[in-house]
VEXROPA-561445 format. One line per 3 residues: their letters; for each residue x, y, z of N, C-alpha, C. Coordinates in pm, whole numbers, always signed. Each point is the difference from the previous one (the first is absolute). Example, Ala and Ser with C-alpha at 12.3 -4.5 7.8 and 13.67 -1.06 7.14 Angstrom:
residues 2
AS	+1319,-569,+780,-89,+119,+0,+90,+120,+0 | -35,+105,-72,+82,+119,+6,-77,+109,+73
END
This chain:
residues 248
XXX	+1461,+1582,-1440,-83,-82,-90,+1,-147,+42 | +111,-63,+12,+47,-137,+57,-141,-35,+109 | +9,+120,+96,-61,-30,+112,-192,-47,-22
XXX	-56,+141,-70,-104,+2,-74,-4,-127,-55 | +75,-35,-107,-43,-190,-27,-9,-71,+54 | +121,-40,+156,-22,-60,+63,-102,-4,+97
XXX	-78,+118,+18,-168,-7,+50,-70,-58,-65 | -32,+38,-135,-77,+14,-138,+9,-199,+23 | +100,-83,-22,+38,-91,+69,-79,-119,+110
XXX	+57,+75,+87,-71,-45,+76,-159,+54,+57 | -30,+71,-70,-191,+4,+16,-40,-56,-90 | +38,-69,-160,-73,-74,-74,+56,-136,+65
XXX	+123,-32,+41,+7,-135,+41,-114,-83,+108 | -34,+137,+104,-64,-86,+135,-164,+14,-46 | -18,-133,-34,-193,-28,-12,-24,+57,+93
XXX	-176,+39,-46,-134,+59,+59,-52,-98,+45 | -54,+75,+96,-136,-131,+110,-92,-66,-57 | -73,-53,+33,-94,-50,-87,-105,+81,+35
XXX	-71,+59,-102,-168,+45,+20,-83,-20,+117 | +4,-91,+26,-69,-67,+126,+8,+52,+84 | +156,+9,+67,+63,+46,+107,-14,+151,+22
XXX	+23,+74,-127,-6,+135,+56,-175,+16,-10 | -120,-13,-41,-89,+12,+35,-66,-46,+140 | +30,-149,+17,+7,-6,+180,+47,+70,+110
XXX	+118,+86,-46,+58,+89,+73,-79,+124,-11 | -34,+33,-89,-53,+162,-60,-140,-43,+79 | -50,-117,+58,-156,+12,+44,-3,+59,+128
XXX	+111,+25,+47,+44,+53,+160,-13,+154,-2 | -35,+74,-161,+8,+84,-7,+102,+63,-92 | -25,+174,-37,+70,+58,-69,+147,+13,+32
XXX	+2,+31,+125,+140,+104,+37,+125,-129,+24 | +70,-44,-45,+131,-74,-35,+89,+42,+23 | +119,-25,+97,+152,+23,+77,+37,-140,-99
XXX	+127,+61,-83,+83,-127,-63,+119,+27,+104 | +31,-83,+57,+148,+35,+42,+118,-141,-47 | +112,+94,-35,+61,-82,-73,-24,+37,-176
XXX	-82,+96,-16,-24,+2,-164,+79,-64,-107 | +109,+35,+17,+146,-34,-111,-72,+123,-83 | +34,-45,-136,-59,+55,-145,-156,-5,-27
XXX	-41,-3,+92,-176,+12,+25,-66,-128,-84 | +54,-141,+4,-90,-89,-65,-156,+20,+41 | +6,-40,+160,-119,-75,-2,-97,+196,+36
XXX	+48,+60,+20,-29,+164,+2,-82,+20,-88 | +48,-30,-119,-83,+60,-114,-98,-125,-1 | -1,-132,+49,-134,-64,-10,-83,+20,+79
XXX	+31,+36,+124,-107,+99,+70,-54,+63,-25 | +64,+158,-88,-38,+139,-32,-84,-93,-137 | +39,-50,-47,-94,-57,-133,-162,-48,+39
XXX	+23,-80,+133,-115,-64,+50,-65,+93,+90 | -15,+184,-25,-66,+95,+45,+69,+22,+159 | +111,-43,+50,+30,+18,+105,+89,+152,-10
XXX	-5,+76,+175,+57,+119,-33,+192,-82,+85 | +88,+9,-86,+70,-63,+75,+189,+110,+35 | +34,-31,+108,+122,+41,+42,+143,-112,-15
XXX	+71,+12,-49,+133,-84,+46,+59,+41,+97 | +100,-70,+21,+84,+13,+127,+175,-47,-71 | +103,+20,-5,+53,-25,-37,+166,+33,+52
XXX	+112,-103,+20,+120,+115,+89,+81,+8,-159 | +5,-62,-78,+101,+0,-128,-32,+139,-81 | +89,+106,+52,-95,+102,-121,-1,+13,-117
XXX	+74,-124,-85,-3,+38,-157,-157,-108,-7 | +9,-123,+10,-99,-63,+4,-141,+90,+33 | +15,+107,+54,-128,+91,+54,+6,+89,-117
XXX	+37,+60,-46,+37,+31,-101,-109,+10,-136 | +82,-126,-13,-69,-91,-102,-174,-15,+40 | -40,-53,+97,-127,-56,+27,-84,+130,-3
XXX	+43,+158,+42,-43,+128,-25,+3,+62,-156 | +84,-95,-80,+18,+29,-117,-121,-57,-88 | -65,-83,+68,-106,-56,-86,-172,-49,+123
XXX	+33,+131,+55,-97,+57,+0,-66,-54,+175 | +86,-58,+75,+3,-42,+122,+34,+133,+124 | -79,+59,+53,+67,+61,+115,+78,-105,+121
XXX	+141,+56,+0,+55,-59,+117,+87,+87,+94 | +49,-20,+126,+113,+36,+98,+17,-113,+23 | +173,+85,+44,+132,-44,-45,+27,-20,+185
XXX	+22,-134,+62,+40,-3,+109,-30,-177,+23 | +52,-84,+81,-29,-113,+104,-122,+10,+54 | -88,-107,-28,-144,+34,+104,-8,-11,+97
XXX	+118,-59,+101,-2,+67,+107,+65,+155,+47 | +50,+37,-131,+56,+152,+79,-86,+108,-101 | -129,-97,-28,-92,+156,-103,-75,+20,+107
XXX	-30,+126,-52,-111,+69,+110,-154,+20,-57 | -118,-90,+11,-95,+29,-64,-59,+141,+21 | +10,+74,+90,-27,+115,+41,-146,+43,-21
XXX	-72,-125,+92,-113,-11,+33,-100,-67,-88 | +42,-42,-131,-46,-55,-109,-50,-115,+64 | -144,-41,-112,-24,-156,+37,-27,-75,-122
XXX	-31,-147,+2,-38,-65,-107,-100,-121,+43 | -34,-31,-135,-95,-97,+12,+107,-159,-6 | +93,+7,-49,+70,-134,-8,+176,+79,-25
XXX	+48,-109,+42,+171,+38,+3,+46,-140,-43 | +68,-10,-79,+34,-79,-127,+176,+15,-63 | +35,-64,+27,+136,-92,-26,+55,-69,-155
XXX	+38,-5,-73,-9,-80,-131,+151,-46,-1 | +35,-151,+121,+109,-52,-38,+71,+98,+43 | +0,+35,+175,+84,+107,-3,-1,+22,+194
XXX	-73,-95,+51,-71,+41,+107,+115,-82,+117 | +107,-107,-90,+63,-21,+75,+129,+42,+55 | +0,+135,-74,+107,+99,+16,-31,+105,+123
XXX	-86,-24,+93,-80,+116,+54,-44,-98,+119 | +113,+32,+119,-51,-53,+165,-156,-99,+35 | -17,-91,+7,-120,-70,-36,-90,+60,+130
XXX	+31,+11,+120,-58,+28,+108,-75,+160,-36 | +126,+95,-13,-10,+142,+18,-82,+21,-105 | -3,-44,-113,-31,+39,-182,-145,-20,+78
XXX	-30,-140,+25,-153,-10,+40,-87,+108,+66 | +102,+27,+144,-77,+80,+79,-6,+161,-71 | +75,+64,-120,+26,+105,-40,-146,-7,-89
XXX	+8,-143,-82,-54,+6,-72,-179,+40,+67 | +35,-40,+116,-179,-24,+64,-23,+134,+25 | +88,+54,+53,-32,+214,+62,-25,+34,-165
XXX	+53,-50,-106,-88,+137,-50,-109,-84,-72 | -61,-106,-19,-154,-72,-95,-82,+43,+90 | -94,+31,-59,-113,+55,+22,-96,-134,+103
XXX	-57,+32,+103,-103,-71,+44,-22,-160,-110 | +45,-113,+66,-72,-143,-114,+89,+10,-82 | +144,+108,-51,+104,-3,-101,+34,-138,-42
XXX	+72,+9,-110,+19,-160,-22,+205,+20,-21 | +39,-115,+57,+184,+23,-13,+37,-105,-94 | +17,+1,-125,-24,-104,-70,+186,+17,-80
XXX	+93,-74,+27,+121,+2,-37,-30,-161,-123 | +97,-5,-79,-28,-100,-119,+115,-31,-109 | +45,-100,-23,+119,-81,-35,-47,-70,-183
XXX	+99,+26,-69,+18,-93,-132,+54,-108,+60 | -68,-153,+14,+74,-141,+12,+11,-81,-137 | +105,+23,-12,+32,-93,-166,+31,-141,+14
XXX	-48,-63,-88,+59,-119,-35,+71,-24,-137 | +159,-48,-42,+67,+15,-115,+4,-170,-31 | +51,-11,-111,+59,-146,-18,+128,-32,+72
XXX	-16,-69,+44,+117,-69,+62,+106,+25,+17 | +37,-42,-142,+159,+47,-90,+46,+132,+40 | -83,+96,-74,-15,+150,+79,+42,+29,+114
XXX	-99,-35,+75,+45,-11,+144,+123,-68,+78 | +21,-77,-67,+140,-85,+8,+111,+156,+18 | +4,+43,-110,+109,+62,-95,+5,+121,+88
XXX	-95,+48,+37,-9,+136,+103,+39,-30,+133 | -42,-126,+87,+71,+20,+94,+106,+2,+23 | +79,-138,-140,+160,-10,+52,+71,+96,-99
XXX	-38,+96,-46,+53,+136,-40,-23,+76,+95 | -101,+37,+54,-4,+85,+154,+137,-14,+105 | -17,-135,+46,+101,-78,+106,+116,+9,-40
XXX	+34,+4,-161,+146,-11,-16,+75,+145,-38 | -121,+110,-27,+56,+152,+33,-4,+71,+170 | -128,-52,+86,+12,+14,+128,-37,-135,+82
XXX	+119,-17,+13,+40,-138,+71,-16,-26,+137 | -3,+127,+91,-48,+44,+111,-117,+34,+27 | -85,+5,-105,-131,+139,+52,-63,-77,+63
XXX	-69,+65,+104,-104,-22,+104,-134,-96,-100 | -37,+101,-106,-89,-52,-54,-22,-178,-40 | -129,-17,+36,+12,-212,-13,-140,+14,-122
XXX	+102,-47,-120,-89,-44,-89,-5,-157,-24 | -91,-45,-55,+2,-175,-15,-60,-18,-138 | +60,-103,-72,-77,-37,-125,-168,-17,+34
XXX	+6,-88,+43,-140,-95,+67,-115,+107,+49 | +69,+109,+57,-102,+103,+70,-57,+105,-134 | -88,-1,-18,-83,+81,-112,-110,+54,+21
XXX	-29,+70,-44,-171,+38,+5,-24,+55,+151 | -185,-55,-3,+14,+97,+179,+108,-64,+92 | +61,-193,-53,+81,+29,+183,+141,+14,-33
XXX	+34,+45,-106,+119,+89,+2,-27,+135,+89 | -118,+59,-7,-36,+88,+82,-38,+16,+153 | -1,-101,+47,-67,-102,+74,+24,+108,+166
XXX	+135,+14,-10,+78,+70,+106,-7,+173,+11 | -30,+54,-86,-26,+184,-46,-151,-36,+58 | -99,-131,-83,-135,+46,+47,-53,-2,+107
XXX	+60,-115,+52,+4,+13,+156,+77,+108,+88 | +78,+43,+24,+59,+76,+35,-62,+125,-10 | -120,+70,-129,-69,+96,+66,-166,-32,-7
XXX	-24,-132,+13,-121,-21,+93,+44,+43,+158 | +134,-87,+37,+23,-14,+152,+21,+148,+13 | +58,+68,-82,+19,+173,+55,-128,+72,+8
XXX	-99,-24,-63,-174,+39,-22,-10,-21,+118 | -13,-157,+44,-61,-21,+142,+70,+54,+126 | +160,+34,-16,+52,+42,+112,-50,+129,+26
XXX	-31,+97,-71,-23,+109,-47,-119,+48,+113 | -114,-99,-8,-89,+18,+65,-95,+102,-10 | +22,+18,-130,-126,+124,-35,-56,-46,-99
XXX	+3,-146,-89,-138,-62,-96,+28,-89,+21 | -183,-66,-38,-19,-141,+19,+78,-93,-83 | -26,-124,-1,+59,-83,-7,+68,+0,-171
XXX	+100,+3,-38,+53,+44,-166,-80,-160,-77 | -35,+55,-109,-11,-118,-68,+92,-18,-168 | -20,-124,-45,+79,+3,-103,-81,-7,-117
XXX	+26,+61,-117,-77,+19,-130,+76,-7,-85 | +14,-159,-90,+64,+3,-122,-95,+7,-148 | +100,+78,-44,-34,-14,-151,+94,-95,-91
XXX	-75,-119,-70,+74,-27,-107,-15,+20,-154 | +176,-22,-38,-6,+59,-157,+149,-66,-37 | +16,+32,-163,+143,-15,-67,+30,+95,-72
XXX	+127,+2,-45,+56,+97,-104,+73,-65,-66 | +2,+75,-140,+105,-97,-92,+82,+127,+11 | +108,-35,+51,+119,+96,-80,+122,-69,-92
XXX	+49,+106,-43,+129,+12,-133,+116,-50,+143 | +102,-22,-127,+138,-20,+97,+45,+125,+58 | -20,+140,-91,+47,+120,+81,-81,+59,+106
XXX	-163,-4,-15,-82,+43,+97,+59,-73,+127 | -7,-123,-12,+55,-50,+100,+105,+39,+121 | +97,-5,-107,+154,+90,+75,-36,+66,+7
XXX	-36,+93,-11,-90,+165,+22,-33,-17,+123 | -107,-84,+22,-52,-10,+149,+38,-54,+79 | +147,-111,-6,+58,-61,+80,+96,+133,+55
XXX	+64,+105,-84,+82,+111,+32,-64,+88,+87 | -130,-16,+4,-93,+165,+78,-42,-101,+190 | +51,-122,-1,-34,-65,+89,+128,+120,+127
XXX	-79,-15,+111,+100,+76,+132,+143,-132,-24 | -24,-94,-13,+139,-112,+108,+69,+12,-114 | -23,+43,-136,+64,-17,-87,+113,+124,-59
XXX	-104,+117,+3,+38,+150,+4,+128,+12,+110 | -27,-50,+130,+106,+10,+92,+90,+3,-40 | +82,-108,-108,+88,-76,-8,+49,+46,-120
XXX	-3,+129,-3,+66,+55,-104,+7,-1,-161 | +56,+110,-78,-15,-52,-94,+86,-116,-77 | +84,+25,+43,+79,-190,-97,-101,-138,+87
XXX	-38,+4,+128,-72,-75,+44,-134,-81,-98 | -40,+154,-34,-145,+4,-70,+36,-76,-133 | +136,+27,-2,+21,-57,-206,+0,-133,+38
XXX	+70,-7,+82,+35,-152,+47,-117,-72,-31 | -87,+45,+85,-143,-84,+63,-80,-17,-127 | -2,+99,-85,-81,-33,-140,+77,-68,-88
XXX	+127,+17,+23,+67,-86,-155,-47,-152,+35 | -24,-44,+138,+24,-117,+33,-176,-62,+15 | -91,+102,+11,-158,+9,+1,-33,-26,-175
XXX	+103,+85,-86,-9,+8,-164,-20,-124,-40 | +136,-78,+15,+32,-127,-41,-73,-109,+43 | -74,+10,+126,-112,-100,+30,-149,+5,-140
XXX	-67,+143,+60,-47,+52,-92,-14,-39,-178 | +123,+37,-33,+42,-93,-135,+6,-125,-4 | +5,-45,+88,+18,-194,+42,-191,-51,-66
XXX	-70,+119,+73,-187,-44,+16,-20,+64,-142 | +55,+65,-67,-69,+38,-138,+23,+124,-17 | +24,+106,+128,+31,+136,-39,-131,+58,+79
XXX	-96,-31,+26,-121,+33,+68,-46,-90,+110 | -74,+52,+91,-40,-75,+100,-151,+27,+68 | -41,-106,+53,-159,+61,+60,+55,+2,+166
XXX	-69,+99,+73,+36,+21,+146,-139,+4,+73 | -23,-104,+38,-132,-10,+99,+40,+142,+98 | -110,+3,+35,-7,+167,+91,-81,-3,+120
XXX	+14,-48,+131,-115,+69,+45,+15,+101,+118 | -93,+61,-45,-6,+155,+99,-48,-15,+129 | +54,+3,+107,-49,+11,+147,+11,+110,+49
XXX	-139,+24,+87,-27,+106,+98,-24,+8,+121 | +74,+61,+108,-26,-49,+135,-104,+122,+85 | -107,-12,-22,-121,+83,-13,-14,-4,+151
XXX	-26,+122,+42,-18,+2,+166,-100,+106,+0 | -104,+10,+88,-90,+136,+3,+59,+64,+184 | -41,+148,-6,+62,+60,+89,-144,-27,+110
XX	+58,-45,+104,-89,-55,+102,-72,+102,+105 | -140,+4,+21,-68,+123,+63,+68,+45,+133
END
C-alpha cells in the first residue's frame, strides 16, 4: 500500500504540459513513442489530444501505474527495448530524456520515426522565490555534500536548464540523422500549497536518490522557507522543447 501512495504521490505532484505543447507535437501526427513515461503524465495528454500512444519505461512499478490508468507501456531502457519493427510519427521524452545516452537515444530514436518523424524530448524549467530556492540548495549540499550534481541559487528557469538543453541539441546534431533541433518554449505559472510543493520537490530524480531521511531532510528545510512566504507560492514555469525533424 505504502508503495501505491507513494506513486499516487508522485503522479499528482509532477505538472502537465501546457496545451500548446502537446498539440504542436500531436501535429507530427498520431503515433507517439513516450520514452521515459514514469506514471504516464504527459501519456495521457497525448492519448487525450487523439494521439495513439506507447510508453517506454525501465521502473516497473511506475509502469504499472501509467497501465493502470489507461496508458499502454513496456518495461525496459530505450536503449535496450526492442521496437520490433514498430514506427512513429514523433518520439517524445517528458523530463526524462536526460537519462538516456544523448548520441545513441537520437540515432535509435531516428530508425524507428517514420519518414519527416519529429524527435521532440521536453523539460519543466521552474522558477521559485528565492528564499525557496535558498533553502533547497543548502539542504541538498548539507545531506550530499559530495554529489556530482551543481545546483545554484541564481540558475532558474530555462538557464538553470541551460546545460541538459544543450547537451541534447549537441547529441541531435551529432547524431546526424535530423536537421537542425530547434527550441520551443512555453510560458506559464502555478500556484501551489506548501505540501504540493514538497510533493514535487520529493518525485524530483536528485532528490529521490538521496534517500529517504534525505528526502525529510530536504522538505523540512523547503517547509520552513515556504512558511516564511505565507504557506503558498507562485512558480513561473516554462516548458522547453528541443524539436528536431528526422532528415530525408
Amino acid at each position: 500500500m505504502a508503495e501505491v501512495q507513494d506513486l499516487e504521490r508522485y503522479d499528482r505532484a509532477r505538472p502537465s504540459y501546457p496545451e500548446a505543447l502537446i498539440k504542436r507535437i500531436a501535429a507530427a501526427g498520431p503515433r507517439v513513442l513516450d520514452v521515459g513515461c514514469a506514471t504516464g503524465t504527459e501519456a495521457r495528454q497525448f492519448r487525450d489530444a487523439g494521439c495513439v500512444v506507447l510508453g517506454v519505461e525501465p521502473d516497473a512499478r511506475m509502469a504499472a501505474y501509467a497501465t493502470s490508468s489507461g496508458v499502454n507501456v513496456e518495461v525496459a531502457t530505450f536503449e535496450e527495448w526492442d521496437p520490433a519493427g514498430r514506427s512513429w510519427d514523433a518520439v517524445v521524452a517528458g523530463t526524462s530524456w536526460h537519462w538516456v545516452g544523448q548520441v545513441e537515444g537520437a540515432r535509435k530514436a531516428a530508425d524507428m520515426l517514420r519518414p519527416g518523424g519529429l524527435l521532440a524530448p521536453f523539460w519543466h524549467a521552474t522558477t521559485v522565490p528565492r528564499p525557496v530556492q535558498e533553502a533547497f540548495v543548502t539542504a541538498f549540499y548539507r545531506v550530499a555534500p559530495d554529489s556530482p550534481v551543481v545546483l545554484c541559487v541564481d540558475q532558474q528557469g530555462v538557464e538553470g536548464y541551460r546545460r541538459i538543453l544543450d547537451q541534447a541539441a549537441d547529441g541531435i546534431r551529432r547524431s546526424e540523422r535530423f536537421g537542425e533541433p530547434e527550441y520551443w518554449t512555453f510560458d506559464g505559472e502555478q500556484v501551489y500549497t506548501r505540501d504540493l510543493w514538497l510533493e514535487h520537490v520529493a518525485s524530483w530524480g536528485v532528490v529521490r536518490a538521496l534517500g529517504a531521511k534525505g528526502v525529510r531532510e530536504i522538505q523540512q528545510a523547503v517547509g520552513q522557507a515556504i512558511d516564511a512566504e505565507g504557506g503558498r507560492l507562485t512558480v513561473g514555469c516554462t516548458s522547453v522543447v528541443i524539436g528536431a525533424w528526422l532528415a530525408a
